[in-house]
C-alpha positions as CSV (number, residue, x, y, z in Angstrom):
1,X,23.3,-37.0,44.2
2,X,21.2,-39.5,44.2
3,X,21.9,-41.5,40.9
4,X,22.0,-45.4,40.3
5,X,24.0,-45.3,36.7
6,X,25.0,-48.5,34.7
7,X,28.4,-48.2,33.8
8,X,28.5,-50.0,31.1
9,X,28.6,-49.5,27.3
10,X,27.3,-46.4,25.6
11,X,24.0,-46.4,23.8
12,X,23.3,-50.1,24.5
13,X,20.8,-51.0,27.3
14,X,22.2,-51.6,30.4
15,X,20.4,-53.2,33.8
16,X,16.9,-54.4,34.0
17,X,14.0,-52.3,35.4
18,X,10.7,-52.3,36.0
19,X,8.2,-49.7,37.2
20,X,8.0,-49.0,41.1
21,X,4.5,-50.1,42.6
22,X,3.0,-46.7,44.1
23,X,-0.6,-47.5,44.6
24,X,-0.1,-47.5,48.3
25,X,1.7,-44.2,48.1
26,X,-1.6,-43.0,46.3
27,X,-3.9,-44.7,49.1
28,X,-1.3,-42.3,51.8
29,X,-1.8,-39.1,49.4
30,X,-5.8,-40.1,49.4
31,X,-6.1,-39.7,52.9
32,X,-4.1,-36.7,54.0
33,X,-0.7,-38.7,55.8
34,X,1.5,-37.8,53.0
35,X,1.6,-34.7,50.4
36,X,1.6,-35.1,47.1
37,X,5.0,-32.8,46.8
38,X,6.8,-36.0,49.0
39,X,4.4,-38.5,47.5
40,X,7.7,-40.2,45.6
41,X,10.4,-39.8,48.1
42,X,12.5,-42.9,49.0
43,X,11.4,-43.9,45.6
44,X,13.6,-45.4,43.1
45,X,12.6,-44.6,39.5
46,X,13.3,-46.2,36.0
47,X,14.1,-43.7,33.5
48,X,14.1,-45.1,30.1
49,X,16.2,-42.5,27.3
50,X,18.1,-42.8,24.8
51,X,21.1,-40.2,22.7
52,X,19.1,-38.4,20.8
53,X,21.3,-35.2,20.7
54,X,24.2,-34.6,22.6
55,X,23.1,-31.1,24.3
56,X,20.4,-33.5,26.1
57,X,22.5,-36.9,26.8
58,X,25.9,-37.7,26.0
59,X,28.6,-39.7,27.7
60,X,31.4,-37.9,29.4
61,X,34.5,-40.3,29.1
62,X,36.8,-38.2,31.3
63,X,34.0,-38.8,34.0
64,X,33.0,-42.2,32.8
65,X,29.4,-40.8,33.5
66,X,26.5,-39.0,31.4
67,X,25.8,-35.9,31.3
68,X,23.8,-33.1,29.7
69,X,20.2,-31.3,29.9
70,X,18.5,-34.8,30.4
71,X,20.5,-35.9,33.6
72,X,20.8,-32.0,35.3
73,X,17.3,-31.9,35.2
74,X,16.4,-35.1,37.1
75,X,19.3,-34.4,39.3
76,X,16.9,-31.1,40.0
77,X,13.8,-32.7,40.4
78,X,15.4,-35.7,42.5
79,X,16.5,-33.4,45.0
80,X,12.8,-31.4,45.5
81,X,11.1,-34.5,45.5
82,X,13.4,-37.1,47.3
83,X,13.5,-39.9,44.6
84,X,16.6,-42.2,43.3
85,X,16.7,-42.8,39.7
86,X,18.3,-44.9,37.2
87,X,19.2,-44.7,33.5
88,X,18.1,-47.3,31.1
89,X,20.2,-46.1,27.7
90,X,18.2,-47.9,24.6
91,X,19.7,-47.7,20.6
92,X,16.5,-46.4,19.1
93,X,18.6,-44.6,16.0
94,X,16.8,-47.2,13.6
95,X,13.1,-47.0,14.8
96,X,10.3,-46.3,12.4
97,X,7.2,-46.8,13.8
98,X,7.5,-44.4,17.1
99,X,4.0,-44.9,18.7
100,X,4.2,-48.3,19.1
101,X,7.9,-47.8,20.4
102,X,6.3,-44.8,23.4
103,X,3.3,-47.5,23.9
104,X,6.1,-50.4,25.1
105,X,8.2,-48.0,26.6
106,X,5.7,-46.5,28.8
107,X,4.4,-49.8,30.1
108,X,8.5,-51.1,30.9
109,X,9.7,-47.6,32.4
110,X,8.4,-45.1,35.1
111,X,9.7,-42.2,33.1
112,X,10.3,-42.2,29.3
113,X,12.1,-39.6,28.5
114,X,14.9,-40.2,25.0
115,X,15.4,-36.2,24.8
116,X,11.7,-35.3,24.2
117,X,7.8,-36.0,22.6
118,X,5.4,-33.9,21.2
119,X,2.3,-33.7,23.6
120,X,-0.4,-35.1,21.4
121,X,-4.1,-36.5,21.7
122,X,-3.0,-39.1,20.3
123,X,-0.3,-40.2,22.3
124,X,-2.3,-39.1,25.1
125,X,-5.0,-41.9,24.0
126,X,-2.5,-44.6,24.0
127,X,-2.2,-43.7,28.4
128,X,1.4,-41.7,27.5
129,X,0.7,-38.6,29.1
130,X,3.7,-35.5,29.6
131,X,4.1,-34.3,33.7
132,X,5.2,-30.8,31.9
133,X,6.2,-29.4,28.6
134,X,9.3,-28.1,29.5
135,X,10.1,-27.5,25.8
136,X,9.0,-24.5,23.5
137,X,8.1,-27.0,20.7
138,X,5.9,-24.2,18.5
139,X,6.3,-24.9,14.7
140,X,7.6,-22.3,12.4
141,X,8.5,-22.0,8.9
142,X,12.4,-22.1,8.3
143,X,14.8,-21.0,5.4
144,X,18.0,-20.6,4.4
145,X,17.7,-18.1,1.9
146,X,20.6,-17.2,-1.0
147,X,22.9,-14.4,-0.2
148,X,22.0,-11.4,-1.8
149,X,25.0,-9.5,-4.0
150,X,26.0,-6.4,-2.8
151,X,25.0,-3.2,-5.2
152,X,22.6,-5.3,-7.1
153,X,19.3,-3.4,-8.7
154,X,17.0,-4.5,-6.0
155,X,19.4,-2.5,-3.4
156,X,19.9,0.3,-6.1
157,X,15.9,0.8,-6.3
158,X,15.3,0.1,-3.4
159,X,13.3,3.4,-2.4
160,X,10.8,1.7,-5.0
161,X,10.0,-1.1,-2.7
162,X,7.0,0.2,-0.5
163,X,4.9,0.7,-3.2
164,X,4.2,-2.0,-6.1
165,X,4.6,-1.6,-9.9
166,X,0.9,-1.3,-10.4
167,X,0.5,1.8,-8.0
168,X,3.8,3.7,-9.0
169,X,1.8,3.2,-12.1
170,X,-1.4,4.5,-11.2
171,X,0.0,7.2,-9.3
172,X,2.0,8.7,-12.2
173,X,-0.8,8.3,-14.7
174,X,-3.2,10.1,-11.9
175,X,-0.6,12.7,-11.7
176,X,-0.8,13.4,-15.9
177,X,-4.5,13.4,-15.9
178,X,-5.3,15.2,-13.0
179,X,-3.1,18.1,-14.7
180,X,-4.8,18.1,-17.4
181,X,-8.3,18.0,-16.0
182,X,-6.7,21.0,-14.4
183,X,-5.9,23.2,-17.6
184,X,-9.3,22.1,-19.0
185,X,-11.2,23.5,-16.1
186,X,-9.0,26.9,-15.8
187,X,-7.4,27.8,-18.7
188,X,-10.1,30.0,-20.4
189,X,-10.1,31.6,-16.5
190,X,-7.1,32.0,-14.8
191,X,-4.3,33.7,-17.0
192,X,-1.9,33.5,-13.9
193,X,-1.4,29.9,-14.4
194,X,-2.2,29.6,-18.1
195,X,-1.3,33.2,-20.1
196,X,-1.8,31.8,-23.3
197,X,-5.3,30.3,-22.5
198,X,-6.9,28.1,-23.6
199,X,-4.9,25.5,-26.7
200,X,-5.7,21.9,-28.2
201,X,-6.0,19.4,-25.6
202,X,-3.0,17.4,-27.0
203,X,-0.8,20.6,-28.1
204,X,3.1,19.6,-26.7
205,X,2.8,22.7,-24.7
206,X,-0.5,21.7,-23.0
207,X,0.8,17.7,-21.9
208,X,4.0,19.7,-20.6
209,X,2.7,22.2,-18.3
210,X,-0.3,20.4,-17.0
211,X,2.7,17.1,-16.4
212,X,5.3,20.2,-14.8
213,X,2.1,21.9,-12.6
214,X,1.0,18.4,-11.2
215,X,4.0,17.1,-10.2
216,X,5.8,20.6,-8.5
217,X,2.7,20.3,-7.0
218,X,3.8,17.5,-5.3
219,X,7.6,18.5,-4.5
220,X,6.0,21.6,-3.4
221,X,9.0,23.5,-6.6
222,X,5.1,24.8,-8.6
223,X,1.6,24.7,-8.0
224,X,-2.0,25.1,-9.2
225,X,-3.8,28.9,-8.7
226,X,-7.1,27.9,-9.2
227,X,-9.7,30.8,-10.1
228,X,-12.7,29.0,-10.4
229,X,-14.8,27.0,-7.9
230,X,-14.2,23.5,-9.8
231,X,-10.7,24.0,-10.1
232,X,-10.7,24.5,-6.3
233,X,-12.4,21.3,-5.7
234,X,-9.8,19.8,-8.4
235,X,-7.1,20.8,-6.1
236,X,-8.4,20.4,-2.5
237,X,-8.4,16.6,-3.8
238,X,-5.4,16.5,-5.2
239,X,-4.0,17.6,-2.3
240,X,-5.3,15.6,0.0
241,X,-3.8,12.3,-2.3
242,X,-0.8,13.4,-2.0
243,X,-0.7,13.8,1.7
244,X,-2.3,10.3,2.0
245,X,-0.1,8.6,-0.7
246,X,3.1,10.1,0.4
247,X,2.0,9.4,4.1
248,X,1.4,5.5,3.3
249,X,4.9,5.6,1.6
250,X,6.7,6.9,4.5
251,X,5.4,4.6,7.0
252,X,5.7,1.7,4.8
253,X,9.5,2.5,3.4
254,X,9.9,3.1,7.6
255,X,8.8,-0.6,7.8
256,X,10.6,-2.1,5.2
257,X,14.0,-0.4,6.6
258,X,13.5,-2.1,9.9
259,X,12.0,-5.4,9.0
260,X,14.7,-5.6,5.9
261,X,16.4,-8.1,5.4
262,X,19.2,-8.8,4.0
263,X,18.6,-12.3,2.5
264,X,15.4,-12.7,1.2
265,X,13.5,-16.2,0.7
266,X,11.0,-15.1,-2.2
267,X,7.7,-15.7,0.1
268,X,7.1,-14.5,3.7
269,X,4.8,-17.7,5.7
270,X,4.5,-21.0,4.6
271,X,1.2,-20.2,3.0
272,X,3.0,-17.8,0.6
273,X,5.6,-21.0,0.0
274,X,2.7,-23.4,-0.8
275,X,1.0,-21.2,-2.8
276,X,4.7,-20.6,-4.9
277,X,4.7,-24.3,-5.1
278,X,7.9,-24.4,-2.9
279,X,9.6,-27.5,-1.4
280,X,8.4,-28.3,2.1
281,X,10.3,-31.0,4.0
282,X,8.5,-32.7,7.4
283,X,9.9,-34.6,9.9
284,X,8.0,-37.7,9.1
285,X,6.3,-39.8,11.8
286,X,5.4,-36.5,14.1
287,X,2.9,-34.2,15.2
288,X,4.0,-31.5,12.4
289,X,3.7,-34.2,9.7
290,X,0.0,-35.0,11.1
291,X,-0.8,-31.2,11.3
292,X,0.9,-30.3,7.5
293,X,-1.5,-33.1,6.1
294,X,-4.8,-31.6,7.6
295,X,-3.4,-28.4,6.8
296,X,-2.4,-28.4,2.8
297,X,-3.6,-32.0,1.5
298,X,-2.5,-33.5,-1.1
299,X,0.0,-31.2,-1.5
300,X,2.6,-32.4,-4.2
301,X,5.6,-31.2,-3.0
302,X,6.2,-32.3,0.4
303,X,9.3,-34.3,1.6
304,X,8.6,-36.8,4.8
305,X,11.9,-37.0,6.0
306,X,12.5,-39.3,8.8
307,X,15.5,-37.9,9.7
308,X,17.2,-35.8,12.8
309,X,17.1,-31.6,12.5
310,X,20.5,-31.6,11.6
311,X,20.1,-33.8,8.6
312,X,17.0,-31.7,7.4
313,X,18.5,-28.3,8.0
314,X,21.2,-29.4,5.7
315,X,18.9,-30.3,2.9
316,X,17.9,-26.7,3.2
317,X,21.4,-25.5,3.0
318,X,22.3,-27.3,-0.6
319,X,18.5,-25.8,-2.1
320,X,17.0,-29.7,-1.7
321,X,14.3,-28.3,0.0
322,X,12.8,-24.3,0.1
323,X,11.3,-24.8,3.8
324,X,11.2,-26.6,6.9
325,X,9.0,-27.0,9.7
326,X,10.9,-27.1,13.0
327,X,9.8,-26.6,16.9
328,X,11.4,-23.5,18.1
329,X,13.7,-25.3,20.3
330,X,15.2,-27.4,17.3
331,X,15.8,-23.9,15.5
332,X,17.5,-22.4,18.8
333,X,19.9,-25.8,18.6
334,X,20.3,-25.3,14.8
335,X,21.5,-21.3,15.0
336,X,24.5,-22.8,17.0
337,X,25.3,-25.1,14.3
338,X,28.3,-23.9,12.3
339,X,27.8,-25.9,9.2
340,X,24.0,-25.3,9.0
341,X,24.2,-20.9,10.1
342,X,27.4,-20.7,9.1
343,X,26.7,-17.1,7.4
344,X,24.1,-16.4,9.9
345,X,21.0,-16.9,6.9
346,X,18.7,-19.3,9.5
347,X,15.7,-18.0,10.2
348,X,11.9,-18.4,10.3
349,X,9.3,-16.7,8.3
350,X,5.8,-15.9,9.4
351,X,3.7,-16.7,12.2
352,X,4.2,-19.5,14.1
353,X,1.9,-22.4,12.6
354,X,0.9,-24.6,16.3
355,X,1.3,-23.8,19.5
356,X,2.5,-27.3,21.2
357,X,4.7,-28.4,24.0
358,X,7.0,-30.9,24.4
359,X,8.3,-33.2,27.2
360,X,9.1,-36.5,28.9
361,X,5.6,-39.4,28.9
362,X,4.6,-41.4,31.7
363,X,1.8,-44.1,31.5
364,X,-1.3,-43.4,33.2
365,X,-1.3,-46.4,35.1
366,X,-4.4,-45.6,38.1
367,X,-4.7,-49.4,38.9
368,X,-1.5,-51.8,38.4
369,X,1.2,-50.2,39.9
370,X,-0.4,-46.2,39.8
371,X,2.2,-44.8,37.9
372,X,-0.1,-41.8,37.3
373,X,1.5,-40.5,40.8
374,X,4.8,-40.0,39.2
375,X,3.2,-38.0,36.5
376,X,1.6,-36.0,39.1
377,X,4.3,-35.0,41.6
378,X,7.1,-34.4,38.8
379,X,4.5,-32.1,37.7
380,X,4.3,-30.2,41.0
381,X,8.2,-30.0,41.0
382,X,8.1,-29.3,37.1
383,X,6.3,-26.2,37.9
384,X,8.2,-25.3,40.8
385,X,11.2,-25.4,38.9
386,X,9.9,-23.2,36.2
387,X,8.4,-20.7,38.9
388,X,11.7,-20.0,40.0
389,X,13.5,-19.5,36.9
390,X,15.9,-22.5,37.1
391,X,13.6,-24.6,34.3
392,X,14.4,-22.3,31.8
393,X,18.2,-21.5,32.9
394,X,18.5,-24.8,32.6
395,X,16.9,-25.2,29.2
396,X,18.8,-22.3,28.0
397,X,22.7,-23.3,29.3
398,X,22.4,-26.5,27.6
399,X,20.1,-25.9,24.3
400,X,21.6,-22.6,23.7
401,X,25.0,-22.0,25.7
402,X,26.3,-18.9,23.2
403,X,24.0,-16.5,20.8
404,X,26.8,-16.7,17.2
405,X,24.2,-14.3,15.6
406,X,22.8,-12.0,18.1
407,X,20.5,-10.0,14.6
408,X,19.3,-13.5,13.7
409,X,17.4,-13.6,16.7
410,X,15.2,-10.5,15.8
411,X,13.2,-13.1,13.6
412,X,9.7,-13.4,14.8
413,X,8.0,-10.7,13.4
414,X,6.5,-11.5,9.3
415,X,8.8,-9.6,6.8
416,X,6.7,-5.9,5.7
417,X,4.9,-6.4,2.2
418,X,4.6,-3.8,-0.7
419,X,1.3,-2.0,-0.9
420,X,-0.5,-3.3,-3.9
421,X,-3.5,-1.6,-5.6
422,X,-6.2,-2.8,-3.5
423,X,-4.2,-1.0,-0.4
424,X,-4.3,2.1,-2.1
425,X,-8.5,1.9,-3.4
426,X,-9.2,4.0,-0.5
427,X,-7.0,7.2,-1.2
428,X,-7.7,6.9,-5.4
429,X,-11.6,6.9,-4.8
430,X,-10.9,10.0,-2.6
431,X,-9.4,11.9,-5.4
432,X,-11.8,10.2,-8.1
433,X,-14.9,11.8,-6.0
434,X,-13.0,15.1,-5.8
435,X,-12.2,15.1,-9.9
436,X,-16.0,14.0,-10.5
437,X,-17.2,16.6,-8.2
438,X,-14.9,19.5,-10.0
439,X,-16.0,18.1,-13.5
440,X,-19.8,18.4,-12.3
441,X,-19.4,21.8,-10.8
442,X,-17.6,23.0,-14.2
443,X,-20.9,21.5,-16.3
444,X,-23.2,23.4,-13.9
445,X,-21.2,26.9,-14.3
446,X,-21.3,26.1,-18.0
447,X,-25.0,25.6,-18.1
448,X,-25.9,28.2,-16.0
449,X,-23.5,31.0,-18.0
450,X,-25.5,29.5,-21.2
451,X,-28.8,30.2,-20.1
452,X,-28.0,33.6,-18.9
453,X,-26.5,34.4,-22.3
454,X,-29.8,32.8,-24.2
455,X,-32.0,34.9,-21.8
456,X,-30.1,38.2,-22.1
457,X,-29.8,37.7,-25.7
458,X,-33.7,37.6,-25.5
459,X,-34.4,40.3,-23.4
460,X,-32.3,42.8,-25.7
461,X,-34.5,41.3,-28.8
462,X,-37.8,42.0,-26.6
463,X,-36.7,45.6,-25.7
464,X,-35.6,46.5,-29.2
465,X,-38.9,45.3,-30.9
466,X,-41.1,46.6,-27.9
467,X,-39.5,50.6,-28.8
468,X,-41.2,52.8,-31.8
469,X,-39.0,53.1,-35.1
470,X,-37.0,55.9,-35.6
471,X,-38.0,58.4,-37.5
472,X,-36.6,58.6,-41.1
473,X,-34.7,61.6,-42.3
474,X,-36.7,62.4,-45.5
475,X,-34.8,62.9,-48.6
476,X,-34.3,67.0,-49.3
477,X,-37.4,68.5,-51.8
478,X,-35.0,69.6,-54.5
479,X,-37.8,71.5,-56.4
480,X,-38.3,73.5,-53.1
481,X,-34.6,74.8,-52.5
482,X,-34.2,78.6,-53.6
483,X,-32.6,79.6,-56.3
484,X,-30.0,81.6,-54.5
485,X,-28.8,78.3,-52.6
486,X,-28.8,76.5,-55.7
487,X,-26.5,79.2,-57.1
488,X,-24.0,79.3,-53.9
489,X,-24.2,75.2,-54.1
490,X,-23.0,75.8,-57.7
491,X,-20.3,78.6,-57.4
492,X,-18.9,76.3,-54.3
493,X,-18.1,73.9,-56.9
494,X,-16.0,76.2,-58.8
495,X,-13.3,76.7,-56.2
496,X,-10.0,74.7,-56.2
497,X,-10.3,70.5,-54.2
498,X,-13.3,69.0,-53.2
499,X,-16.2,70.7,-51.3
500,X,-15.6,69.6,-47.1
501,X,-18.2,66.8,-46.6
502,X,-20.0,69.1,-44.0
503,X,-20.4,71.9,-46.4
504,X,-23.7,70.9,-47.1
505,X,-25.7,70.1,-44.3
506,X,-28.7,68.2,-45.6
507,X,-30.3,68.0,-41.7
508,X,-29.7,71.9,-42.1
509,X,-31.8,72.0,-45.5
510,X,-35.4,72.8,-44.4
511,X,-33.7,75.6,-42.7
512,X,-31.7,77.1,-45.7
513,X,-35.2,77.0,-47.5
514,X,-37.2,78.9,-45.0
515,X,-33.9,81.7,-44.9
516,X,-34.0,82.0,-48.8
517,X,-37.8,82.6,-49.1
518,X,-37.7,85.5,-46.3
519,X,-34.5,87.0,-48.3
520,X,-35.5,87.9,-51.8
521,X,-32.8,87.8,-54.9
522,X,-31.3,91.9,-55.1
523,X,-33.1,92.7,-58.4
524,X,-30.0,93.5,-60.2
525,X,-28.8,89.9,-59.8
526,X,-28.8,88.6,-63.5
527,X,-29.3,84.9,-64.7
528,X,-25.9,86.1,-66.9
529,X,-24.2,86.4,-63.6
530,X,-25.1,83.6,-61.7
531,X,-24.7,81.0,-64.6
532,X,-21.5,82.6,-65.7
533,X,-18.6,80.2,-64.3
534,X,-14.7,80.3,-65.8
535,X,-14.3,77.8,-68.4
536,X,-11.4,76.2,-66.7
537,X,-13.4,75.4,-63.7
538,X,-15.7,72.1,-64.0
539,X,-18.7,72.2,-61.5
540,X,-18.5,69.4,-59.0
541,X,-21.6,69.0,-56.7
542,X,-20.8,68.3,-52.8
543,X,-21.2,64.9,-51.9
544,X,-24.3,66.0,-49.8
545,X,-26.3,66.9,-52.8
546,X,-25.2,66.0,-56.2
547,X,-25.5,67.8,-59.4
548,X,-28.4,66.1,-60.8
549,X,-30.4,66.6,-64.0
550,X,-33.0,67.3,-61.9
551,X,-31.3,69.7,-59.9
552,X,-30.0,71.5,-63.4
553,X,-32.8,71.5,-64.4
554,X,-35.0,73.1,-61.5
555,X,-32.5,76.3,-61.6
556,X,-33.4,76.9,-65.1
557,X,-36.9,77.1,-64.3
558,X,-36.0,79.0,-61.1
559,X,-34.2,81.3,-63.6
560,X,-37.1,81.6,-66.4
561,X,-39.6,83.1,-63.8
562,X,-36.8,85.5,-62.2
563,X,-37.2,89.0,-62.6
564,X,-35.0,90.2,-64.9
């Protein structure tokens, strides 16, 4: 290994160095006699650093030597590219103002490396420019949320979570009225659903079976048998809700049962947190403190913390703070943390919020001493290394050498949502259309059955008055009846009860007239014998013809001009 160490003290600089003077290296690579690949080899490189975090540099006493992800990797990319190198260890644990710090570094050092930095315009404008961003450094939202209690009401009703209070409320209140738009439109019709017919529209028994038919509708235990053509349209619509509804419920409750968590942090992305007015702590100083500021201005409760990961994560741990931006590979180093994940609640919420890399800077010197060559042949090797899969084994034995919470990694994707109202607009309006249709369709069939009855009404009136009267039955001529019915009409009322209502049959008079003119009185009829009556007998005259003074009083002047 080719490695020039100071063995001296930890964390306090050790040996003098300067940058190595490669312009003539760059003249070779300018005009073919050397590749770039072997631009740096028999070089010997000053690699400025610094213990930021031990899985990156730390001293190994039983070695006497340091080691970690810092010094395996340049071991790597010393042996590809033929170069020597030496660590310069700088105390940089009470810096504050860390651009000016990368502007001197870069001019003293070939390589600056102290862990990581952020790739950033404007570290690029001060000539600090990365060879490769080894490092997954895209921000995220994390929490720590509070453990939930075991059989509390949110795990109880939980079957009520893919849906929203407002649309468990709509739904039931579409499910009463669409019942009772239902009995409206068929219960003067159908008397297979309603036998009773039609009742007041807020009789108990009404509510109740238009509430018991809407919703067996839905479990499929009762349902609507709709006679009439708006009571079909009622429940095509209805129908087709309920497949829709309980369709979005299924697939959302699916959702929520593999997205659930069990620990939940009260808002799902940073944006939800601002918007709650939740604690956000930045690392202050860095790119995400830059990128929260342009982001959410003048927001009130940020905390600029210039402190390591460790230091915030535990802020988030004792509720001083509700979130915290940190670059992937930070929240990788913190999930192996036992203090911070010790109950395995770490994890980030939402999408990730910038896409930036991270790695070690190197000036872009092109003219004193054309350090821009070392920028461009670690990159070359960089690249190489991460072609071939050792970049990221190497990343990955040192940044995250055991998973302690193999579910916490499943934390990418944004926790499922309730559907609210305005999720649901588009299956209500398709049942709304479908009750205004029915309701339109019932006022047409009501119109049209109005006028039909209106015009039959006056086509009966027309025929009745267009037809001639009917004849009247003229009242019997009682001067013109014979004598001799007179006399049987008389001696009928003698006998014992009433005379049968069809004795005398006055349609049958004319004819009794005509008989008793072609059959003369015998001549020894007397006026003695047809008056004489028993005394205990009253004379009663049919109902047909009643005894009348007029009627006496013809037979005794039929009975004065009879022969005697």
């Amino acid at each position: 290994m080719r490695l020039a160490l100071c063995l001296a003290v930890p964390f306090l600089r050790c040996c003098s160095a300067q940058r190595a003077y490669l312009c003539d290296r760059v003249d070779a690579v300018k005009n073919g006699s050397l590749t770039q690949a072997d631009a740096l080899t028999g070089i010997h490189l000053s690699i400025g650093t610094g213990v930021w975090d031990e899985r990156f540099l730390r001293w190994d006493p039983l070695f006497q030597r340091w080691s970690g992800l810092e010094v395996e990797l340049l071991d790597q990319l010393s042996l590809s590219a033929g170069f020597t190198y030496q660590l310069v260890i700088n105390d940089w644990s009470n810096v504050t103002n860390w651009r000016r710090k990368l502007r001197e570094a870069v001019l003293e050092w070939d390589v600056v490396a102290h862990a990581w930095w952020f790739i950033t315009p404007v570290r690029m404008s001060l000539g600090a420019y990365s060879p490769y961003g080894f490092l997954d450094s895209m921000f995220y939202t994390v929490v720590v949320p509070e453990e939930v209690a075991r059989l509390s009401m949110n795990e109880i009703f939980s079957f009520l979570t893919p849906f929203s209070g407002a649309v468990w409320l709509c739904f039931l209140l579409l499910m009463i009225a669409t019942g009772l738009i239902f009995r409206f439109l068929e219960a003067g019709h159908n008397e297979e659903d309603y036998p009773d017919g039609p009742r007041g529209f807020f009789h108990r028994a009404y509510i109740s079976d238009s509430i018991f038919k809407s919703s067996g509708h839905i479990t499929g235990a009762s349902g609507f048998a709709p006679k009439t053509w708006p009571g079909k349209i009622l429940v095509t619509s209805w129908t087709w809700c309920i497949v829709l509804t309980l369709s979005a419920y299924t697939a959302n409750l699916a959702s929520f049962l593999v997205v659930k968590n069990e620990n939940a942090a009260g808002f799902t992305s940073l944006q939800s947190a601002v918007i709650q007015q939740k604690t956000v702590s930045v690392q202050g100083g860095t790119p995400m403190e830059l990128w929260f500021d342009q982001k959410y201005p003048d927001y009130p409760h940020v905390q600029r913390l210039a402190m390591g990961p460790v230091d915030r994560a535990r802020r988030l741990v004792d509720r001083t703070s509700d979130a915290a931006i940190f670059p992937k590979f930070e929240f990788d180093i913190l999930k192996q943390h036992p203090e911070i994940n010790a109950g395995c609640n770490l994890k980030f919420v939402g999408e990730p919020l910038l896409n930036i890399q991270a790695g070690w800077m190197v000036l872009n010197d092109v003219r004193d001493k054309c350090t821009i060559l070392v920028r461009d042949v670690l990159a070359v090797h960089f690249l190489n290394l991460d072609l071939t899969g050792e970049l990221a084994q190497l990343t990955q034995r040192h940044l995250v050498p055991f998973d302690t919470c193999p579910v916490a990694v499943e934390q990418g994707v944004e926790e499922a949502s309730k559907l609210e109202i305005e999720n649901m607009l588009g299956i209500l309006s398709v049942h709304a259309f479908g009750v205004l249709l029915a309701v339109i369709f019932d006022i047409i069939d009501w119109s049209r059955n109005r006028v039909a009855k209106r015009l039959t009404n006056s086509w009966t009136q027309r025929a009745s008055n267009s037809e001639a009267p009917s004849a009247v039955p003229e009242e019997p001529d009682v001067e013109a009846v014979p004598q001799a019915y007179k006399m049987e009409v008389a001696i009928a009322n003698t006998k014992d009860g009433p005379v049968p209502e069809d004795f005398v049959d006055l349609d049958n008079v004319e004819g009794a007239v005509k008989e008793a003119k072609t059959e003369p009185i015998p001549a020894e009829t007397t006026l003695e014998t047809v008056l004489t009556v028993p005394e205990e007998t009253s004379v009663r005259a049919p109902p047909s013809l009643p005894m009348t003074p007029q009627v006496v009083g013809a037979a005794r002047e039929d009975s004065e001009v009879a022969p005697i």
